[in-house]
C-alpha positions, 0 to 999 in steps of 0.5 A: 710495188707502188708507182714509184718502186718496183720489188721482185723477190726470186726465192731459192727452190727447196732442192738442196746441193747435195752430194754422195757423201751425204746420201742417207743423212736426213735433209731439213730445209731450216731458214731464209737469208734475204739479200736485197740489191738496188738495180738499176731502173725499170721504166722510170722506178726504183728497182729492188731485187731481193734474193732469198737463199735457203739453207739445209741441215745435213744430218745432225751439224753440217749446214749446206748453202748454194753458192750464188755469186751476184756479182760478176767476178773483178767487176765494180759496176756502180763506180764505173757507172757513176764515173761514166754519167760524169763523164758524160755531163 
């Protein structure tokens, strides 16, 4: 964080999403997938939001990911917000 940016990273807790048919099979966490999103402004800054999503190895092939949407569903928020400041101006 400076004074022109603030930076909040969420990290994705080590507890993967498993399921019975994966009872008894060895779990390794493996790495990090960084998705970083400008948002919109915090008092005057720059807002960056970084998520970092985890992925396991289950067994000897499988690999498993959380399912995370960052984005409402049909929504395009950074087009219509636009087209609403140019309304407004």
């Amino acid at each position: 964080m400076n004074d022109k940016t603030l930076h909040i990273i969420l990290e994705e807790k080590n507890d993967p999403p498993l399921e019975e048919r994966h009872s008894g099979l060895t779990v390794k966490s493996l790495d990090f997938q960084d998705i970083t999103i400008r948002d919109f402004p915090v008092r005057g800054r720059e807002t960056l939001l970084t998520f970092k999503r985890r992925r396991w190895r289950v067994g000897d092939s499988e690999i498993l990911r959380r399912a995370i949407n960052l984005r409402a569903p049909g929504t395009r928020l950074e087009e219509e917000f636009g087209l609403f400041l140019k309304a407004d101006s």
